[in-house]
N, C-alpha and C positions, 0 to 999 in steps of 0.2 A: 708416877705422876708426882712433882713436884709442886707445892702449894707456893712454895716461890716466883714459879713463874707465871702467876695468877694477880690478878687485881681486883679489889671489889667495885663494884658500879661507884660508890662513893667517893673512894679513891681515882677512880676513870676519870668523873665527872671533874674533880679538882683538877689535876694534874692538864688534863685539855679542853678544859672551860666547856663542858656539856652540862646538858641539864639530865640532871638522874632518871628523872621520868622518860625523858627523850631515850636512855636509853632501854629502860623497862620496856616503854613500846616496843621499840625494834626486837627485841627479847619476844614478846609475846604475839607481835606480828609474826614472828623468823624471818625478818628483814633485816639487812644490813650483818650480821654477826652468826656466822656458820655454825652450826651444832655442835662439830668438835673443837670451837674454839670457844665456848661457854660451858658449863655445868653449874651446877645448885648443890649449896649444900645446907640444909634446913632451910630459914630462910635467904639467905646470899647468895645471889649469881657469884660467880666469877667468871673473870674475862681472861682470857691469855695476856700478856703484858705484850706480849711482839707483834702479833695482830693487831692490837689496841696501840701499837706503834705504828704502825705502819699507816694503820688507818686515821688516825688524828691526831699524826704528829707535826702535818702541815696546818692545823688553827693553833696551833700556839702564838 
């Protein structure tokens, strides 16, 4: 696993104008964001960067 190709929520939210919470929900729902494309590590999500493309690269 590469850490590179990971993004923190913080990073997500700038990059495609979301609200950080917005995506904790989905996080803790398990809505919207597949298990194998998130993990934790202490406190940080990370998201996959290509998924997290794919999925909100059209609201920019």
């Amino acid at each position: 696993m590469d850490l590179n190709n990971y993004i923190t929520i913080n990073d997500l939210a700038k990059e495609y104008n979301l609200n950080p919470d917005t995506i904790r929900s989905y996080i803790a729902r398990g809505q919207v964001i597949p298990d194998d494309k998130k993990f934790k590590i202490g406190n940080t999500w990370l998201i996959e960067k290509q998924f997290a493309k794919e999925k909100w690269s059209k609201r920019k």
